[in-house]
C-alpha positions, 0 to 999 in steps of 0.5 A: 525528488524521488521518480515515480514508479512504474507499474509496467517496468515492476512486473517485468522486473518482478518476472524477469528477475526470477527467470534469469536466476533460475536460468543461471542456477540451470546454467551452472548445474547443467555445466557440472552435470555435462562435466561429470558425464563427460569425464566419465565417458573419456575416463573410460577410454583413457582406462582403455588406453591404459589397459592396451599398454599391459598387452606389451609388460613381459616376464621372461626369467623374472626380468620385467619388460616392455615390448611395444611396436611402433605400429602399436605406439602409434595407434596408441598416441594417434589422435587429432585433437589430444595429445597422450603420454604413459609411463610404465614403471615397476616398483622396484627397477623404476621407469620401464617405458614411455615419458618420465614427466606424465604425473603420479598419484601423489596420495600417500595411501591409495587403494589400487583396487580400482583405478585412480583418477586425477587431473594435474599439468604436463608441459604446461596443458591440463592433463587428465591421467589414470593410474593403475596396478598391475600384477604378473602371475610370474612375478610379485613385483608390482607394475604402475601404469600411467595415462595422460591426456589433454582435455581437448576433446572433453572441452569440444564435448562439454560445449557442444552439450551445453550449447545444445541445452543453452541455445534453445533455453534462450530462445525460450527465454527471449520469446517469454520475454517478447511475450511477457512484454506485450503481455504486460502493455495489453495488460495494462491497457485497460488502465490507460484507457481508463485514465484517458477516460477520466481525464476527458471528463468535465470538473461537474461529470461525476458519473460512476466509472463503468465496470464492463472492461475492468479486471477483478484486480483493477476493480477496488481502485475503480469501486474506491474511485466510484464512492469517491465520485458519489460523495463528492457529488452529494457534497456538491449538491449539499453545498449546491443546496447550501448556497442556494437556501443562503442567497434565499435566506438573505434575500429577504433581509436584504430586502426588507433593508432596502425597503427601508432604506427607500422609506427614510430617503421620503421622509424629512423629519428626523422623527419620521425616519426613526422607525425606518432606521431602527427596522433597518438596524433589525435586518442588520442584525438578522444578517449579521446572525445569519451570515454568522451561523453559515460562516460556523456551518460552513467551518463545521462541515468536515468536507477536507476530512481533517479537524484536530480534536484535543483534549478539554474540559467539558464542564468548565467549557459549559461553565464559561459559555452558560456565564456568558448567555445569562445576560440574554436570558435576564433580558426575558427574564428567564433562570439559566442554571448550570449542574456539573462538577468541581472535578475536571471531565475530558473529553476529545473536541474542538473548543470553538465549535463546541461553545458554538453548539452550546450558544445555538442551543442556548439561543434556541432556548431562550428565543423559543422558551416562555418568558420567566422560564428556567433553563438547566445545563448538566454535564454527565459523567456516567454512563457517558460524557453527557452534556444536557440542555433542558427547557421548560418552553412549548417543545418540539411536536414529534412529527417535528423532531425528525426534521428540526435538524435540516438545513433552513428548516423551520417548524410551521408557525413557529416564533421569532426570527430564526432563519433554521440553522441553529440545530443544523449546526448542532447536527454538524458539530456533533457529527464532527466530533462523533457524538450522538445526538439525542432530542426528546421532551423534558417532562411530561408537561412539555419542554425540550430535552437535548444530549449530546453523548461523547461515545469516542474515546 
C-alpha cells in the first residue's frame, strides 16, 4: 500500500536537496581554490629556500663546490612543523652536496627558464620539491638544485582556510534549515486549519469555505471546493424538492385507494363493490406509472457523474419502440407513423434511457392528442442526428413551453391523468446525453413538434 505524501516533507526536501548540493559543490571548489593559493605561497618560499643554497656553489680554477656553514644549515633545515632536504648536483661530477634521495624532475625535456614544481615522496611522506638551474659565469657547466619539503604546513594552512570558509557556511546552513522548517509549518497552518474547520461541519453545513486567511496559491482548492458545495447543496435541494413533490403526488393516489378500499368493505353485494374495485384498480395503475417514472427520473439523473454512452442505432431504436406503442395508440384510434432510414444512424447514448424518452414522448401524445390523430416519428440525418416527434393534438400554449419540462408541472386544465413528469424526464435524459432539446408547434393549426439534436460526437 503506497504512504501517503506529505506536503511538508516535499518542500523541505525540494529546498534542502538543492542547499546541500550547492554546498557541496562549494565545498569542493573552495578546496582546489584554498590549495592552489596555498601552493603558490609555499612555493615561494620553497623557491626561496632553493635560491639561498646558490649563495654556497663556488667556482675556484673551474673546480665547481659547496661551501655551506653549518650556521647557514641550520637555518636552512630549521622548522617546527616540516621537514627540508636539498640536493645540489652538477651536471657532469654528480651530487655536490645534501641528500641523495630528494627527488628529480623525471621529464625528459624540461624548460629550466623557470622553475620546476612537483610533488612526489621521500621516506615515505608527501613531498613538495622544486627544481631549478643554475648557471656560473666561470664555468659552463650546468648545476641543479633541488628542494623538498613536507606538506605539514600546507596541510595546517588549507584547513584552517577551509574551516574558516566552512564553519559559518554551516551555521548559515543550520539557521536557513531551522528557519525553512518553521517556515514551512506557519505555512501550512492555514491548511490545517482549514481541515479542522471543514471536518467540524455538520453533513447538511454546505456553507462556502471563507476566503479571508487563504493564500492566492491555496485559493483554486478552496473556490473548487466552494463550487463543489454549492452543487451539491442544489443537488440536495433538488432531491429535497423531489422527494417532497413524490410523497405529495402519491399522497393522492394513496388516498383516493384508501377512499375506495373503505367504500367496498360497506358494501355486501358483489355488484355494489364492483365500481369501487375498479376505481381501485385506477389508482393502482396511476401509482404503478408514477412510481415507474420517478424510478427512471431518479436513473436519469447524473448526480455520481458517470453513465457509459455506447454506440447505437437511432433508427432501429425508434423503429422498435414506435412498434411497440402502436397498440396504445389503435386503442384511440389514432395513426403512429415512423420516417427513417434502411441505413444505420449512430449515435452515442444509452439504449434504455432513450427508449424510455421515446415512450414518454409517445405516451404525451397520445394521452394529449385528439382522438383519430396521426402521430410521425422521423429520425434526421443532417445537418444533425435529429429524432422528431410530431402531433396534431391542441399543442402546447407559448407562455407554457418554458415550463412543461419542470418537475410535477402540469398545464393549467390540461386532460388526463398525468402526474408532470414525462417531459422532465425527457429533459434529464437529454441533458444526460448533451442533446439539445428543441419544443415548438408543428404547424400552423396546432400540434406539437419536439427534437431531440444529437450535437456530440
Amino acid at each position: 500500500m503506497n504512504k501517503s505524501r506529505s506536503l511538508k516533507t516535499e518542500i523541505l526536501l525540494r529546498l534542502a536537496i538543492p542547499l546541500i548540493l550547492f554546498m557541496s559543490i562549494e565545498t569542493v571548489l573552495s578546496y582546489f581554490v584554498t590549495l592552489h593559493h596555498v601552493n603558490v605561497a609555499y612555493d615561494r618560499w620553497l623557491l626561496d629556500s632553493a635560491r639561498s643554497l646558490t649563495e654556497g656553489i663556488k667556482v675556484r680554477a673551474g673546480n665547481i663546490f659547496v661551501e655551506l656553514p653549518p650556521a647557514a644549515l641550520d637555518i636552512f633545515k630549521w622548522d617546527e612543523l616540516d621537514k627540508t632536504y636539498f640536493k645540489i648536483i652538477s651536471e657532469e661530477k654528480g651530487m655536490l652536496e645534501g641528500d641523495k634521495f630528494v627527488p628529480e624532475p623525471l621529464v625528459p625535456e624540461i624548460n629550466w627558464s623557470s622553475p620546476i614544481y612537483f610533488d612526489d615522496e621521500m621516506y615515505g611522506e608527501p613531498v613538495r620539491v622544486v627544481s631549478i638551474l643554475i648557471t656560473h659565469d666561470e664555468t659552463p657547466e650546468k648545476i641543479f638544485v633541488h628542494v623538498a619539503e613536507t606538506l605539514n604546513k600546507r596541510r595546517g594552512m588549507m584547513m584552517d582556510i577551509l574551516l574558516a570558509d566552512l564553519v559559518p557556511q554551516l551555521v548559515l546552513v543550520l539557521l536557513v534549515g531551522v528557519y525553512l522548517l518553521a517556515g514551512v509549518r506557519r505555512g501550512l497552518q492555514p491548511l490545517n486549519v482549514l481541515a479542522d474547520e471543514i471536518a467540524q461541519r455538520t453533513p447538511r453545513d454546505l456553507r462556502p469555505i471563507p476566503e479571508q486567511h487563504i493564500f492566492l496559491e491555496v485559493r483554486a482548492l478552496t473556490d473548487t471546493i466552494n463550487d463543489l458545495l454549492e452543487r451539491l447543496a442544489q443537488a440536495i435541494a433538488s432531491q429535497e424538492r423531489f422527494i417532497t413533490n413524490a410523497a405529495h403526488q402519491l399522497r393522492t393516489p394513496l388516498a383516493g385507494l384508501k377512499l375506495q378500499a373503505e367504500r367496498a368493505l360497506r358494501k355486501q353485494d358483489v355488484a355494489e363493490i364492483k365500481p369501487a374495485l375498479i376505481q381501485i384498480q385506477g389508482c393502482a395503475d396511476r401509482m404503478s406509472h408514477l412510481t415507474t417514472q420517478l424510478l427512471i427520473l431518479a436513473r436519469s439523473e447524473p448526480i455520481n457523474g458517470g453513465y457509459e454512452l455506447r454506440q447505437l442505432d437511432l433508427c432501429a431504436l425508434a423503429r422498435k419502440t414506435c412498434i411497440d406503442w402502436v397498440p396504445k395508440a389503435l386503442q384511440r384510434h389514432m395513426e403512429l407513423s415512423f420516417e427513417g432510414f434502411e441505413q444505420p444512424l449512430f449515435v452515442q447514448g444509452d439504449e434504455v434511457l432513450l427508449r424510455e424518452l421515446l415512450a414518454n414522448l409517445l405516451d404525451n401524445a397520445i394521452c394529449y392528442g385528439y382522438d383519430k390523430g396521426n402521430i410521425v416519428v422521423k429520425v434526421e440525418r443532417y445537418p444533425l442526428p435529429t429524432l422528431i416527434v410530431e402531433d396534431d393534438g391542441p399543442g402546447i400554449p407559448d407562455v407554457e413551453i418554458a415550463r412543461v419540462f419542470e418537475r410535477f408541472y402540469r398545464i393549467p386544465g390540461s386532460s388526463g391523468d398525468g402526474c408532470g413528469l414525462g417531459l422532465a424526464i425527457v429533459k434529464e435524459i437529454a441533458d444526460l446525453h448533451k442533446a439539445r432539446l428543441e419544443l415548438d408547434h408543428a404547424g400552423e393549426a396546432g400540434g406539437t413538434r419536439i427534437e431531440l439534436i444529437f450535437e456530440g460526437k
